[in-house]
ZAMARDREN-884227 format. One record per residue: residue number from 1; residue in one letter; x, z negated, y negated of N, C-alpha, C, O in turn. Coordinates in pm, 1 decimal. Last residue first. Example, Ala and Ser with C-alpha at 12.3 -4.5 7.8 and 13.67 -1.06 7.14 Angstrom:
REM residues 2
ATOM, 2, S, 1285.0, -708.0, 225.0, 1367.0, -714.0, 106.0, 1290.0, -787.0, -3.0, 1340.9, -803.9, -113.8
ATOM, 1, A, 1319.0, -780.0, 569.0, 1230.0, -780.0, 450.0, 1320.0, -780.0, 330.0, 1423.6, -846.5, 331.9
***
This chain:
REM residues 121
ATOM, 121, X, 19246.6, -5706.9, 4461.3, 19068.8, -5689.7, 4422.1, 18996.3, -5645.5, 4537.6, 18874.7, -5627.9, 4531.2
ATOM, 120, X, 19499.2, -5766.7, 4467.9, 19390.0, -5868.7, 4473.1, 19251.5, -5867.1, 4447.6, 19168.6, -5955.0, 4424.2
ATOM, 119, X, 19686.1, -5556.1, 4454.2, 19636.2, -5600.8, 4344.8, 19521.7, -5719.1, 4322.6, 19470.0, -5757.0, 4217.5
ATOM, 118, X, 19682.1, -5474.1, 4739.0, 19813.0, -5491.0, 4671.8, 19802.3, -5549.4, 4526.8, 19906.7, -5591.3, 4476.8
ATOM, 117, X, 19442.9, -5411.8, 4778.9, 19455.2, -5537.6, 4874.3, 19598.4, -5537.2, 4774.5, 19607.0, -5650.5, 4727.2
ATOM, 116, X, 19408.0, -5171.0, 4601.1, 19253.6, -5311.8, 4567.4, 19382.8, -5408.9, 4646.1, 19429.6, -5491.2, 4567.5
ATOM, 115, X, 19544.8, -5037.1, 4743.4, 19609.6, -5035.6, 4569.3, 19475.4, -5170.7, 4579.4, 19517.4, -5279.2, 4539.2
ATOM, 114, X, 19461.1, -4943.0, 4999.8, 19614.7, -5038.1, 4970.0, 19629.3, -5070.7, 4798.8, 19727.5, -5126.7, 4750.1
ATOM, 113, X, 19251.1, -4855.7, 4934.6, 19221.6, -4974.6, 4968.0, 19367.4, -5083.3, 4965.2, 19387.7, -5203.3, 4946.7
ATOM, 112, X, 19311.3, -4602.7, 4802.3, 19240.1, -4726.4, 4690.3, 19237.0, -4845.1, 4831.3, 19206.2, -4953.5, 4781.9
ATOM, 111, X, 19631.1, -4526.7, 4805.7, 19529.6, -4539.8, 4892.0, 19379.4, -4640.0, 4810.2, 19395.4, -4756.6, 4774.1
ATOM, 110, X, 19925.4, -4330.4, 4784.8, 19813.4, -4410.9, 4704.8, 19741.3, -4401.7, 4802.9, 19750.7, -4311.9, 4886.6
ATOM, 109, X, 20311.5, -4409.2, 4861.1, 20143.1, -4345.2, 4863.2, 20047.5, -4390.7, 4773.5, 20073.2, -4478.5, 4691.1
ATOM, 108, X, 20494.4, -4687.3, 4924.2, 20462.3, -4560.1, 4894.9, 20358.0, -4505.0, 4888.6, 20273.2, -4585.7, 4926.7
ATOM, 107, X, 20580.8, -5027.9, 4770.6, 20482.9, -4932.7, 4886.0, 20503.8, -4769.5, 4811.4, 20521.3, -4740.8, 4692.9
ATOM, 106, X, 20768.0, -5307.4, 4705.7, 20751.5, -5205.1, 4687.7, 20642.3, -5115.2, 4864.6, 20639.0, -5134.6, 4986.1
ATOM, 105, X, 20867.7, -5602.3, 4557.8, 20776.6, -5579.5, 4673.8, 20747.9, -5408.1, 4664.4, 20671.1, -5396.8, 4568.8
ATOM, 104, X, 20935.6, -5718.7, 4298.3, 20979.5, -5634.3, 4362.1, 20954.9, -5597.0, 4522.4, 21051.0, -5563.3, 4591.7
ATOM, 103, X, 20698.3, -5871.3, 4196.8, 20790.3, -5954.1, 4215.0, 20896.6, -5878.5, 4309.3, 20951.5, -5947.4, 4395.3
ATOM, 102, X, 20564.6, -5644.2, 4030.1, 20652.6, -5748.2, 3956.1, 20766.8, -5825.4, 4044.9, 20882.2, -5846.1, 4007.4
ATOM, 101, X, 20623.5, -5372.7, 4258.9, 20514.0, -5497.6, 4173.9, 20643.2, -5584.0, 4163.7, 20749.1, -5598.7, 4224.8
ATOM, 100, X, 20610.9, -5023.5, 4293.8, 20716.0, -5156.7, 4286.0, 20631.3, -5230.3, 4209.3, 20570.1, -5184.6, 4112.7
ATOM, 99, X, 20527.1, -4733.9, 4445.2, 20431.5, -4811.2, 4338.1, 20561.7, -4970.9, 4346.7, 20573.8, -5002.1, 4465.1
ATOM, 98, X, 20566.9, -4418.7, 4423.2, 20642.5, -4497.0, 4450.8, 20606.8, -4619.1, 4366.4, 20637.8, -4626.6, 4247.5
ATOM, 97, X, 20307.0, -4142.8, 4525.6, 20396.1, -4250.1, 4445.8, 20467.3, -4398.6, 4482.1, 20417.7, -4476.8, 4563.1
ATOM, 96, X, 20522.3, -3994.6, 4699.3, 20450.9, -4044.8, 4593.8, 20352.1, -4115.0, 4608.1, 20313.4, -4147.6, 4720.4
ATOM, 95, X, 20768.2, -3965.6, 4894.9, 20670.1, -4010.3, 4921.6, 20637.2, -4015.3, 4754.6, 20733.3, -4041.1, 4682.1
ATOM, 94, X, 21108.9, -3756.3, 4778.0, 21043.0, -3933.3, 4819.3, 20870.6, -3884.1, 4805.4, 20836.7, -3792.5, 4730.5
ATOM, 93, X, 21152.7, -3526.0, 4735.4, 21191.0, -3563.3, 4890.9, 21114.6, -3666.0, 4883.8, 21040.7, -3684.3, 4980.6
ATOM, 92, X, 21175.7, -3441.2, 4476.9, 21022.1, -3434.3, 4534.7, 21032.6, -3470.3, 4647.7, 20925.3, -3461.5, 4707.4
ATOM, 91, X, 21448.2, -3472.3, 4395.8, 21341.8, -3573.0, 4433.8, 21232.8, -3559.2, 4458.4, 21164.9, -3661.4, 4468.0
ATOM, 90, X, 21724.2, -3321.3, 4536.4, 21586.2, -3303.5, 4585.2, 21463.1, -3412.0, 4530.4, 21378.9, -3441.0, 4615.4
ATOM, 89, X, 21980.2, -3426.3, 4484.0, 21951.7, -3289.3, 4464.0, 21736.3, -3241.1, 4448.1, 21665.1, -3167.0, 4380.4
ATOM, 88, X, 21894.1, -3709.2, 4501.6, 21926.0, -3707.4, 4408.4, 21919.6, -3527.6, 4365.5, 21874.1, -3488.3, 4258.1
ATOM, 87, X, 21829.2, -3696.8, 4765.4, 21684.5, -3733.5, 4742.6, 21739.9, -3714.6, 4553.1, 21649.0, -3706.6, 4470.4
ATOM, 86, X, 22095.7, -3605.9, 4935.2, 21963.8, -3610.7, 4912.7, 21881.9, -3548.2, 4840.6, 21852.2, -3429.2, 4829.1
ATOM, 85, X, 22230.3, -3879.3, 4831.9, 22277.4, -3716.9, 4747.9, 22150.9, -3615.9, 4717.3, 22105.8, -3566.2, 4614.1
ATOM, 84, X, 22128.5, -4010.6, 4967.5, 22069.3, -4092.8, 4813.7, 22125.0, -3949.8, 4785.1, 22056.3, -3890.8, 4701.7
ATOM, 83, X, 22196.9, -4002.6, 5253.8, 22056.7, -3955.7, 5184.5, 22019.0, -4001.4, 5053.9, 21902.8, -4028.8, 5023.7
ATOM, 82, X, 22447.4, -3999.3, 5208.1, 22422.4, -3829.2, 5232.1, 22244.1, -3885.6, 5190.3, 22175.6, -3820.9, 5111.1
ATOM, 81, X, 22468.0, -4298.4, 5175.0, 22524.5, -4237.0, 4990.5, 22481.7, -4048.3, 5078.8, 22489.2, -3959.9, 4993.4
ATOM, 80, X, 22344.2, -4318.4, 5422.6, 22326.0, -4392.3, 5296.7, 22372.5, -4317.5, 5218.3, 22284.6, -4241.8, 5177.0
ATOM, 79, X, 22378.8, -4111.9, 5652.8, 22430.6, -4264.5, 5567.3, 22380.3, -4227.3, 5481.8, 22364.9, -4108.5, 5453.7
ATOM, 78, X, 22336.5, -3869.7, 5789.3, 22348.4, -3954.6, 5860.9, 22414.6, -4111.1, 5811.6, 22472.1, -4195.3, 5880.6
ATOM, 77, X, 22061.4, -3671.4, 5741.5, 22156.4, -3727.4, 5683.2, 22229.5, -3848.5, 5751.2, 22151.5, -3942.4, 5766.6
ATOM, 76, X, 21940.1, -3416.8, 5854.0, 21972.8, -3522.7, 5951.4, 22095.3, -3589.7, 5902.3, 22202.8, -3589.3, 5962.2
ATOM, 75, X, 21853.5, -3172.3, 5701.5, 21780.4, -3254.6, 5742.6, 21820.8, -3388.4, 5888.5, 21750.3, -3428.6, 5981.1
ATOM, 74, X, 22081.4, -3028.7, 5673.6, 22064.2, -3138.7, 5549.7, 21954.3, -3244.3, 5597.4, 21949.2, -3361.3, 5559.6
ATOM, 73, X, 22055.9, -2828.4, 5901.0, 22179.1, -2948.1, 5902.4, 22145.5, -3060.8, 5753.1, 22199.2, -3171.5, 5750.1
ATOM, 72, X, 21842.7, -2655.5, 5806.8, 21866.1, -2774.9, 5884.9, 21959.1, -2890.9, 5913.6, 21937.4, -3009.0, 5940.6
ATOM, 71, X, 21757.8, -2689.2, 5440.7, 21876.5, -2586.2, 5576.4, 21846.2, -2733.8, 5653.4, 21832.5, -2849.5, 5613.8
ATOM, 70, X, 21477.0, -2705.2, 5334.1, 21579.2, -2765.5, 5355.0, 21677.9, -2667.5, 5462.4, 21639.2, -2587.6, 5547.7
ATOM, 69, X, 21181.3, -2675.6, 5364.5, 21269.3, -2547.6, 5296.1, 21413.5, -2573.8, 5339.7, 21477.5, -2477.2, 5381.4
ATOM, 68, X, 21025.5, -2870.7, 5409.8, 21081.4, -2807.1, 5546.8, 21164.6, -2685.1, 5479.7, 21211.1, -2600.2, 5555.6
ATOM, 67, X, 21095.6, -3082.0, 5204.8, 21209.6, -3065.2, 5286.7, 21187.3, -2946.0, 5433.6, 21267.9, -2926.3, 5524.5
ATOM, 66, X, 20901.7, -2915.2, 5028.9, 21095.3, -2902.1, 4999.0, 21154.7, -2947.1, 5112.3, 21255.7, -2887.5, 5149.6
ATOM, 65, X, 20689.1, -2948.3, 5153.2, 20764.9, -2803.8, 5132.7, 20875.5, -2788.9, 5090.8, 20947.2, -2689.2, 5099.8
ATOM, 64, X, 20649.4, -3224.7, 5338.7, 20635.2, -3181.9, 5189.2, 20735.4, -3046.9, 5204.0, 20844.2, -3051.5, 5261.4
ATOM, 63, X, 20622.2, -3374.1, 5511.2, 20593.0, -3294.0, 5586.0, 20557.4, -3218.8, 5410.7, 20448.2, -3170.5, 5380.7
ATOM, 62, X, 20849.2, -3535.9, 5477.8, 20870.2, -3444.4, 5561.7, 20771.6, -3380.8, 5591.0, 20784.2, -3312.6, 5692.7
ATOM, 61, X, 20863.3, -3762.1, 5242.6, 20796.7, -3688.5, 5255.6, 20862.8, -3577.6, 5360.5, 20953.9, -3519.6, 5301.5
ATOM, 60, X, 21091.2, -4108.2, 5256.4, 21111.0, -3944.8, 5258.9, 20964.3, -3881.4, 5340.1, 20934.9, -3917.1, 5454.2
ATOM, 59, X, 21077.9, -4354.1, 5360.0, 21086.1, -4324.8, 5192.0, 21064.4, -4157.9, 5174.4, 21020.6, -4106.5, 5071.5
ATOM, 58, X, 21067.0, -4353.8, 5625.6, 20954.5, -4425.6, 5542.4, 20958.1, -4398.1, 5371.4, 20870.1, -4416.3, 5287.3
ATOM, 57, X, 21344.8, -4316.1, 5661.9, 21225.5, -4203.8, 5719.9, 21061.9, -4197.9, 5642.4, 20982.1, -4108.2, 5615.2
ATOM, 56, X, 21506.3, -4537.6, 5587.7, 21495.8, -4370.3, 5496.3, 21371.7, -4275.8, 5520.8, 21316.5, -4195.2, 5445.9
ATOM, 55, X, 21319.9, -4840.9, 5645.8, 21433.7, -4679.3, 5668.0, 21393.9, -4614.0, 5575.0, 21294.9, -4616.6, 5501.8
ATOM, 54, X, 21160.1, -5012.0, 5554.9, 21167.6, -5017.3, 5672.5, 21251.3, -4863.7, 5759.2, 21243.3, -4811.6, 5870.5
ATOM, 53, X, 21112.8, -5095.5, 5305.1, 21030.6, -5037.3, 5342.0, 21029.2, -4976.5, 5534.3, 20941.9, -4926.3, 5605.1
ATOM, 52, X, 21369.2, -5160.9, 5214.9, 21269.3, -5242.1, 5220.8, 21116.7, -5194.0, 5309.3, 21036.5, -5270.8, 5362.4
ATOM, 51, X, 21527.2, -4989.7, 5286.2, 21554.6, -5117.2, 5386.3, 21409.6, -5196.1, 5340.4, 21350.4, -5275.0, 5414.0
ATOM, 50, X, 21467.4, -4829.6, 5044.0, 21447.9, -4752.9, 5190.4, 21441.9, -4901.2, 5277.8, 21336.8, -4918.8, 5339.5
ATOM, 49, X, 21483.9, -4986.6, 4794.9, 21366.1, -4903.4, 4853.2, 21335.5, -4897.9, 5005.1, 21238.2, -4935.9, 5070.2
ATOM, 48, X, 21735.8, -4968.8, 4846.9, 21670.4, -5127.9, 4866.5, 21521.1, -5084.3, 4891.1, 21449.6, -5129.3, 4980.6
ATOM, 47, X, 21800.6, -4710.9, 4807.9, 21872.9, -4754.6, 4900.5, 21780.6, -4882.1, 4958.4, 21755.0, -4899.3, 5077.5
ATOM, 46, X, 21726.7, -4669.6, 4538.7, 21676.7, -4591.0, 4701.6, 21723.8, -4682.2, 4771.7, 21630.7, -4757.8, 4799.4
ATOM, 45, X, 21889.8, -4872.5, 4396.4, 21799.3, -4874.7, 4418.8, 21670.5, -4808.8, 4534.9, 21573.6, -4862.4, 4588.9
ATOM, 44, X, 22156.7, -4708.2, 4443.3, 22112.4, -4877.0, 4492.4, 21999.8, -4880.4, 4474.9, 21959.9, -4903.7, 4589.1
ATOM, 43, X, 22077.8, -4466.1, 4268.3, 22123.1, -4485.5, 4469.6, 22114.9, -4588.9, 4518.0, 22070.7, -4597.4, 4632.6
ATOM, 42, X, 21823.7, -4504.0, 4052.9, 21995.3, -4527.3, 4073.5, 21994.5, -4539.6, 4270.3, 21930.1, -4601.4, 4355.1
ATOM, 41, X, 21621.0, -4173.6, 3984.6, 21639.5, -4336.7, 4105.2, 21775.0, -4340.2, 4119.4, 21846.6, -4251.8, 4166.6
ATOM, 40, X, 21630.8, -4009.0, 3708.5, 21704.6, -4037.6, 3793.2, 21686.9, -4181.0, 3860.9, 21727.2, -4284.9, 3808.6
ATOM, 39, X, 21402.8, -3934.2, 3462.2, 21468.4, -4014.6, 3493.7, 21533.3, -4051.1, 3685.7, 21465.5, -4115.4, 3765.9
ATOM, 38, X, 21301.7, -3666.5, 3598.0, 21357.8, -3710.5, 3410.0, 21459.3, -3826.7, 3419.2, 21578.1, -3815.6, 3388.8
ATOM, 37, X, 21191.9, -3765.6, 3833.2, 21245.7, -3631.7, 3837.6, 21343.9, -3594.1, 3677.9, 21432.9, -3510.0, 3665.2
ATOM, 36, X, 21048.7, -3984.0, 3790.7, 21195.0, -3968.3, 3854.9, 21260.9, -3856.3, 3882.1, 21367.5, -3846.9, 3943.0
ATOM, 35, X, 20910.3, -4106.2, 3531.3, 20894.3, -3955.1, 3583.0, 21040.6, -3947.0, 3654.7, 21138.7, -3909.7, 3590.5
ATOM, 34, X, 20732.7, -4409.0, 3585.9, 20863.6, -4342.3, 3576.6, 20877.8, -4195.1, 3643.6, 20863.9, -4166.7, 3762.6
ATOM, 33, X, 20492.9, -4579.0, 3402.7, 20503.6, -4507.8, 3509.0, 20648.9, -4460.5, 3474.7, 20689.9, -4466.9, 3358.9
ATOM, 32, X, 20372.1, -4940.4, 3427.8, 20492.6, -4833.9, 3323.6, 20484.6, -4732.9, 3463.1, 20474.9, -4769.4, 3580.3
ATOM, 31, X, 20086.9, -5106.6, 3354.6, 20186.7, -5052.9, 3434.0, 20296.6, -4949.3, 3393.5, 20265.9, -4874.2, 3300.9
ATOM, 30, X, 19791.5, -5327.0, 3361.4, 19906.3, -5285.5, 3269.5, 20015.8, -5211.7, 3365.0, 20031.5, -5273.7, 3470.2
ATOM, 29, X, 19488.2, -5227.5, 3454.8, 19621.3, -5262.5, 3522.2, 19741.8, -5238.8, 3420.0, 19781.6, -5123.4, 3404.3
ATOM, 28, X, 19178.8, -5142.8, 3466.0, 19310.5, -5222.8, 3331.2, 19405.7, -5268.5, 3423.9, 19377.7, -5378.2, 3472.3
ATOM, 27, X, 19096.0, -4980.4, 3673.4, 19139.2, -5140.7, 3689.6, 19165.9, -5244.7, 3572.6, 19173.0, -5367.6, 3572.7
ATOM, 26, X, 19153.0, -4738.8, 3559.6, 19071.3, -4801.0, 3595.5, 19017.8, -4915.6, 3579.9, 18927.1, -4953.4, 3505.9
ATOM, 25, X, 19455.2, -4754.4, 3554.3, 19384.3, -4736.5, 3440.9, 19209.3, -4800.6, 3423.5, 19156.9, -4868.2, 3335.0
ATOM, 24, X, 19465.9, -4727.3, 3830.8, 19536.7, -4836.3, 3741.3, 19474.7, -4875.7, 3658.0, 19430.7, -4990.3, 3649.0
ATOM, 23, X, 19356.2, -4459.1, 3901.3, 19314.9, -4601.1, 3947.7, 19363.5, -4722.5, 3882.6, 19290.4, -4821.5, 3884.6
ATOM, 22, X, 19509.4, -4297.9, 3741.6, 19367.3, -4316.5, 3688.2, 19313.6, -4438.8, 3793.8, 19222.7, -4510.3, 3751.7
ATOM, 21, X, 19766.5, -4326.3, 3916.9, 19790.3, -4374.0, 3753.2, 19595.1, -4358.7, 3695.8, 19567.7, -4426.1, 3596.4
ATOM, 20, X, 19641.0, -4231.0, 4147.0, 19732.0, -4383.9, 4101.0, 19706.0, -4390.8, 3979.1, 19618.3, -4465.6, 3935.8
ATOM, 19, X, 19621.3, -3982.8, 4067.6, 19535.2, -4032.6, 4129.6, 19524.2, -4245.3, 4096.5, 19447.3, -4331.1, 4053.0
ATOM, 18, X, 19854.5, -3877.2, 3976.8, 19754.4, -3897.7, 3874.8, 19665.3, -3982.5, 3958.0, 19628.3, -4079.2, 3891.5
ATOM, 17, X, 19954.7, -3941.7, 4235.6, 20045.2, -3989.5, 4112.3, 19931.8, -3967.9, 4019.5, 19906.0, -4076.6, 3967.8
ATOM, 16, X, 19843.4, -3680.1, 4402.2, 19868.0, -3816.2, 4421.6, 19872.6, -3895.7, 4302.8, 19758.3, -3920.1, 4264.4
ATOM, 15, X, 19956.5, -3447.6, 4217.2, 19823.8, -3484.1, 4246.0, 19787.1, -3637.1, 4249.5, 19732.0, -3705.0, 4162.7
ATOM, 14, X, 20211.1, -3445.2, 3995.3, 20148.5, -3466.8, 4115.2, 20020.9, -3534.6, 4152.2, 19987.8, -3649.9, 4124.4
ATOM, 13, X, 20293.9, -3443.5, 3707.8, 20190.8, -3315.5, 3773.4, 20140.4, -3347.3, 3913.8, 20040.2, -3289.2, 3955.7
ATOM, 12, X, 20507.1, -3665.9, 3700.1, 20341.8, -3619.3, 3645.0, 20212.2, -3557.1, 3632.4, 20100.2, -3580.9, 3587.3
ATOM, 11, X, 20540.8, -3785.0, 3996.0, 20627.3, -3672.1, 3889.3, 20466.1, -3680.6, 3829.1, 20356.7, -3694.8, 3883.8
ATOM, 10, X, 20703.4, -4141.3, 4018.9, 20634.2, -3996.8, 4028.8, 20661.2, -3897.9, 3951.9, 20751.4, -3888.7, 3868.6
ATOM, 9, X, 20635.3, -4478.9, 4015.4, 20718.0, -4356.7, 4001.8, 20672.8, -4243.0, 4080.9, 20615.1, -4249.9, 4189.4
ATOM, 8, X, 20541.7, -4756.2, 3813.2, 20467.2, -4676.3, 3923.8, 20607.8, -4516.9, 3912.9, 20652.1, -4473.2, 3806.6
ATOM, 7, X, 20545.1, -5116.2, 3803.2, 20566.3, -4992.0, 3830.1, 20623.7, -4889.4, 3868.9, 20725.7, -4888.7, 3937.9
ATOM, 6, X, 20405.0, -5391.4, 3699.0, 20459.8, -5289.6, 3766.5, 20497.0, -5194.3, 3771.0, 20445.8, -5156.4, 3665.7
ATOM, 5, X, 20508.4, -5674.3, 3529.5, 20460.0, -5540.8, 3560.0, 20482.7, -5455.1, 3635.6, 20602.3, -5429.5, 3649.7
ATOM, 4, X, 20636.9, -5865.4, 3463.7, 20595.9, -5864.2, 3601.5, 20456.8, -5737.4, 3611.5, 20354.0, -5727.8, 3678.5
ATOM, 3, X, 20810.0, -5838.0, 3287.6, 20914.0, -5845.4, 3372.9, 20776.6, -5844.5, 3554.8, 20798.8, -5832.7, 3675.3
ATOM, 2, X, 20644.3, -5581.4, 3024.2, 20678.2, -5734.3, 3114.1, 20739.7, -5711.8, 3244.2, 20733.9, -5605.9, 3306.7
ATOM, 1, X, 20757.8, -5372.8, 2808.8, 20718.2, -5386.0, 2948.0, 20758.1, -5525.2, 2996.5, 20871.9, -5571.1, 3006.2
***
């Protein structure tokens, strides 16, 4: 994997996330996908995720069935290392897919018009 590849995190079965990963494919987009549910997001990394993207609120699916399952009191983490515990008990909590480009610029979701303008086509 080149240092300016991207890539893509998800769970494999998710709708979304195939959606991405056959638009890539599409494209010829070289890209590594990461099953973060196998492989574990290090907490520094959520973390740069979340500030990058503009909060925790922006990284986290709420209107996804795990977190309205959630006991309420879990749903109002109030730092950093309560929402990396989280998203570490829970990762279907993060937005899919979790797309990071080479020069670490990161977006959530799939959209073909955000994946054409994020890829220059």
């Amino acid at each position: 994997m080149s240092d300016t590849q991207p890539v893509l995190y998800g769970l494999p079965n998710c709708d979304t996330c195939k959606k991405a990963r056959n638009w890539l494919n599409r494209f010829d987009i070289e890209h590594h996908f990461v099953d973060y549910r196998a492989n574990p997001v290090p907490a520094a990394t959520l973390k740069a995720w979340a500030a990058q993207l503009g909060g925790w609120e922006k990284l986290i699916n709420k209107a996804s069935t795990t977190w309205r399952n959630l006991l309420p009191q879990r749903k109002n983490p109030g730092s950093d290392p309560e929402w990396t515990l989280l998203i570490k008990e829970h990762p279907a909590l993060v937005k899919r897919p979790v797309l990071v480009m080479g020069d670490g610029s990161v977006s959530v979701g799939f959209k073909d018009n955000l994946y054409k303008q994020r890829f220059g086509l």
